[in-house]
C-alpha positions as CSV (number, residue, x, y, z in Angstrom):
1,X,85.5,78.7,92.2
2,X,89.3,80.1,93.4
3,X,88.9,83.5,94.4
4,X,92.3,85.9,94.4
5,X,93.4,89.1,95.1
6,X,95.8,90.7,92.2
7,X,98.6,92.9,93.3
8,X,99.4,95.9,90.8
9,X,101.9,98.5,91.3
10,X,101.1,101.8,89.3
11,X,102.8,105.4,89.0
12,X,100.6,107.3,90.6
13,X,96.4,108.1,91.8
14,X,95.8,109.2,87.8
15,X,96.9,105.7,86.5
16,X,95.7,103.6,89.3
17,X,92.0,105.4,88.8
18,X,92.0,104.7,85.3
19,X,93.0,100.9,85.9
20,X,90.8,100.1,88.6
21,X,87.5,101.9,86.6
22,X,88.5,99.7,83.5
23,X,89.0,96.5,85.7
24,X,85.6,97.1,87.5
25,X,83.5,98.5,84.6
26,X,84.5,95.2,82.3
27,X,83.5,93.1,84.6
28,X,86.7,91.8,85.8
29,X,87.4,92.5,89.2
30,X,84.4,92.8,91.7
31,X,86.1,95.4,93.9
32,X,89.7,97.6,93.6
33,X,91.3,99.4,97.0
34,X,94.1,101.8,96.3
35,X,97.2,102.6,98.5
36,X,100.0,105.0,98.3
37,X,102.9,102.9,98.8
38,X,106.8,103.6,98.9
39,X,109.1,101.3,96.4
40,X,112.2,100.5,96.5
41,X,113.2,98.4,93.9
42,X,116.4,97.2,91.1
43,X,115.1,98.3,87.7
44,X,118.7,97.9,85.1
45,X,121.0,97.0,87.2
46,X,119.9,100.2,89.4
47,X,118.3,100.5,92.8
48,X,115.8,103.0,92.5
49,X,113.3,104.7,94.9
50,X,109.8,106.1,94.2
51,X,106.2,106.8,95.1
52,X,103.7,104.5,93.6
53,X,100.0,103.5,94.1
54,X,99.3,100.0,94.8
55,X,95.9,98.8,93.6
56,X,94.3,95.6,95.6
57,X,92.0,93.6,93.0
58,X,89.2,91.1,94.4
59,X,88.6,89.0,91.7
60,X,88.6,85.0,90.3
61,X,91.1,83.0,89.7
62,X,89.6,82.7,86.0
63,X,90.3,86.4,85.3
64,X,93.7,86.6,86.1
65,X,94.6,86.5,82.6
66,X,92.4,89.0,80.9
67,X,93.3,91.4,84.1
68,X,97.0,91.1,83.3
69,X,96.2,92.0,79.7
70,X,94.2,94.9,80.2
71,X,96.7,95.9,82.2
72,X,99.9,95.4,80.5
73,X,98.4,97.3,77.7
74,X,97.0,100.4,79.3
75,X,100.1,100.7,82.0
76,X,103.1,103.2,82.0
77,X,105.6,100.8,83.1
78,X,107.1,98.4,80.5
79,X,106.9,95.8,83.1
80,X,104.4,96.4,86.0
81,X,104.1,94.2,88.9
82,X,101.1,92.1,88.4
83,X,100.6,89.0,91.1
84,X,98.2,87.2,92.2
85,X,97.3,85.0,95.6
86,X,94.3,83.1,97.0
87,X,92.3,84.4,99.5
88,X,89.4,83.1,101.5
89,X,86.8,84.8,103.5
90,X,83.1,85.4,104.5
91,X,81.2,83.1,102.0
92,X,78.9,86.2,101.3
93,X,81.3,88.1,100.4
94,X,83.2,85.8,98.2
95,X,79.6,85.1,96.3
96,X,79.4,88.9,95.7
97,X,82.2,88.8,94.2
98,X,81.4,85.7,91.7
99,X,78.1,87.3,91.2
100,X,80.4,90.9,90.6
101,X,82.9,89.6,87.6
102,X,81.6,88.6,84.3
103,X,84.1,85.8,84.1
């Protein structure tokens, strides 16, 4: 089993709350940490600057899709930043988090 963390960029702590307790009260992530981050970033043809809140999903690679679902139809941004990477760690940890998601 492939274990990932998913990246997600929101607007702010009411959004990324409301994310994270649907992500983790489906079943789909085992885990969420949330950061208030800076961005900087083109958005048409634009550089703009704003505060966001970065959430930190701990999940498996087999839930990547239904996360990005869930989350491109409940988020504010008409394209959020949704990415994914693989991540190894304490083999105790990573079986609480296969025993954590439904999926």
């Amino acid at each position: 089993m492939e274990f990932i963390i998913i990246y997600i960029t929101t607007s702010g702590t009411v959004e990324a709350r409301n994310i994270a307790s649907e992500l983790v009260s489906r079943g789909l992530v085992a885990c969420v940490n949330m950061y208030p981050i800076r961005s900087v970033f083109m958005w048409e043809g634009e550089v703009n600057e704003d505060d966001e809140v970065v959430l930190f999903a701990k999940t498996t690679r087999n839930n990547f899709e239904p996360v990005r679902e869930l989350v491109r139809s409940t988020h504010s941004y008409e394209l959020p930043a949704i990415v994914s990477w693989d991540i190894e760690g304490d083999p105790e940890f990573l079986e609480w988090i296969r025993t954590s998601v439904s999926h």
